[in-house]
Phi, psi and omega in degrees: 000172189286317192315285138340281194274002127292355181290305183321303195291292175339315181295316209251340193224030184338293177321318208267147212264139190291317183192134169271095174250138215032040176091049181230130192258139207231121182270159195285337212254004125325300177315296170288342183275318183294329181269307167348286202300311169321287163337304196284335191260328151293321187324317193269013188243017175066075175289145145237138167266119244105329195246194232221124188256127146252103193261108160311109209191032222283345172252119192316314177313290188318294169323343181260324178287333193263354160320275182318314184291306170324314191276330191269342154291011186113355211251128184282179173208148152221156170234144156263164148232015155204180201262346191297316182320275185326311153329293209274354182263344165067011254236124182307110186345089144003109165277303192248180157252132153241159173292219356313137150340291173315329219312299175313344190238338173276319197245031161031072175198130167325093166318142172172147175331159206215033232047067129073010171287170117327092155320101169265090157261139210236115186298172183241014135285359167295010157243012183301336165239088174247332184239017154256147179336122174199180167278137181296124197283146176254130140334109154223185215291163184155197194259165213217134168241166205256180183219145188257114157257181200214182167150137168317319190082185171274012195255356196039033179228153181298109142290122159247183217170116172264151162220104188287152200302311185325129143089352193311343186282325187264339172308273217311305195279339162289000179263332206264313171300317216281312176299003169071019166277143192197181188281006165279336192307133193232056175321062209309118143311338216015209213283010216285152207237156199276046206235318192265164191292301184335288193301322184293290196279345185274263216314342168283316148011269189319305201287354171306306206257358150117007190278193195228157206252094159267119179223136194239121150230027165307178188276268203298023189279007167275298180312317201258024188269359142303007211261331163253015188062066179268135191235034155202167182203139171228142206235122148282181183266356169282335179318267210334302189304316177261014153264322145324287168326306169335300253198016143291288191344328186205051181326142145209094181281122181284113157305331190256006168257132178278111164254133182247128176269124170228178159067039169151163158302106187282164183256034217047285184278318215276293163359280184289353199263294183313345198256337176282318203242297174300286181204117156307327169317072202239125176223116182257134169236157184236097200232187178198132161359266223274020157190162164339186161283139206256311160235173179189140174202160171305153173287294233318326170214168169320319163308293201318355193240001176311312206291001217233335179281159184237016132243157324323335199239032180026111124293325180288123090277184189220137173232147164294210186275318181261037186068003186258166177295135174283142219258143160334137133098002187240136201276143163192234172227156204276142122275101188259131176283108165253114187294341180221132155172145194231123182288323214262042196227313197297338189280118184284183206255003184262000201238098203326193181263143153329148190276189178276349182273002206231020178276178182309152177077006183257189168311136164345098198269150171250119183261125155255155193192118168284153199218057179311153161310102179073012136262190155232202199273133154228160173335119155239358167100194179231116181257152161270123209262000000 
């Protein structure tokens, strides 16, 4: 679990910094003492384990410590940042509300029972020695809880995806090859919150490998996203677009910053605007919640984004029952061309293994996935076009 291999690092890379959060340097071997102490202080309140934690949280830093220390007693965990949030998520009785103390003044809500849970508000002396000299806290062994993630999606209705502690290690690290992350990596996040694939899967990405994690949740945290050198960002593209506005008036494109778009269609002009103001370096995905990346490719010309327009030559389609494309206005099921794709990066722990015919490099493949109108999607299986 991840949890274990910040634990390593605390040991072996104390000093190095784990996560910047808002310019504030958070050291790998703070970072274990902070997720410990957390740990040691639900410990003593009878976590349960097996159920569902809802950590209540607008800082992103904190949220992560009490994520980790929760999952490693055992505890599933999600986050909001209101309780309305937590409602509209429908979540099978809740055992705890977890905190901050501050909370109530920050985030304007009542302590109180919840969907029938326990208020865990949590003081900010249980970090009071967190940066004094000590040994680096050890793991130890027990049962591991998962963490939930959520999104609309295009339905304007909560998908949630669980991703459970089981197998998360070879997941963390097969996500951390196929992105080119290693223990040099300096990762910018900004704000993305651990509910979404970003916020969730890169920075456990990164600390796999002992590199480092930045998240800004100033107001100005666009104007200042050169300020540590970061030399990856993964983007939706409504992000991407204001991050650009920030940084045309005066470009400085780093070439040696990886920029990856995910989560929605990049554009062309959007392309080119980033690539003039941020980095050339452009990597596009085509991705879904509930997994890795399904493609993924370098950026270099207009072509290179083809695959992704559904005109001229429909990558994109909607086929009836017998494969042909559907007349304006008819229901059927979506058919996507993926012109790139390594099948063994797409698969969840719910989904068998790829046949030896589905390896990388093979023909091109058709992912089908029935899509009735204002429903949602599911496994349809795979063919070869």
């Amino acid at each position: 679990m991840i949890v274990e291999r910040i634990y390593g690092f605390a040991a072996t890379q104390p000093d190095k910094s784990a996560l910047i959060h808002n310019g504030i340097d958070i050291s790998y071997a703070v970072f274990a003492r902070g997720i410990e102490s957390a740990r040691a202080y639900f410990a003593g309140k009878t976590p349960p384990v097996g159920r569902t934690a809802i950590i209540l949280c607008g800082d992103l830093a904190d949220a992560w410590i009490y994520l980790l220390s929760l999952r490693v007693l055992g505890v599933d965990t999600v986050c909001v940042t209101s309780l309305d949030q937590a409602s509209d998520l429908a979540l099978k009785a809740p055992a705890w509300i977890v905190a901050p103390q501050r909370a109530p003044t920050v985030l304007g809500f009542t302590p109180g029972p919840f969907l029938g849970a326990e208020m865990i508000l949590v003081p900010d002396s249980v970090f009071a020695n967190v940066r004094a000299p000590a040994p680096p806290p050890t793991a130890s062994a027990g049962p591991r809880g998962g963490h939930i993630l959520y999104s609309s999606g295009t339905t304007g209705h909560y998908k949630k995806v669980y991703c459970p502690s089981a197998h998360e290690g070879e997941q963390i690290a097969r996500n951390a090859r196929y992105r080119g992350i290693d223990q040099t990596s300096v990762s910018h996040a900004l704000n993305y919150a651990h509910w979404t694939g970003v916020g969730f899967k890169h920075p456990s990405a990164v600390w796999w490998h002992g590199g480092t994690v930045i998240i800004d949740q100033r107001e100005d945290r666009f104007a200042r996203f050169f300020e540590r050198g970061p030399s990856r960002v993964v983007l939706s593209p409504s992000v991407a677009r204001t991050l650009v506005e920030a940084h045309e008036a005066a470009p400085r494109p780093d070439p040696a910053l990886s920029v990856d778009v995910a989560g929605g269609f990049l554009s062309w002009e959007l392309c080119q605007r980033l690539g003039r103001t941020i980095s050339p370096r452009i990597n596009v995905a085509y991705a879904a919640t509930e997994t890795s990346n399904i493609a993924m490719a370098d950026v270099t010309g207009r072509d290179d984004l083809s695959w992704m327009t559904p005109a001229p030559d429909r990558e994109v389609e909607i086929i009836d029952a017998a494969g042909a494309p559907c007349a304006v206005g008819e229901s059927g099921e979506i058919r996507i061309r993926l012109l790139a794709c390594d099948p063994t990066i797409i698969w969840t722990t719910r989904r068998p293994r790829p046949p030896a015919s589905a390896a990388a490099g093979s023909t091109p493949a058709i992912w089908r996935c029935a899509a009735p109108m204002g429903g949602s999607a599911s496994w349809a299986g795979r063919r070869t076009c």
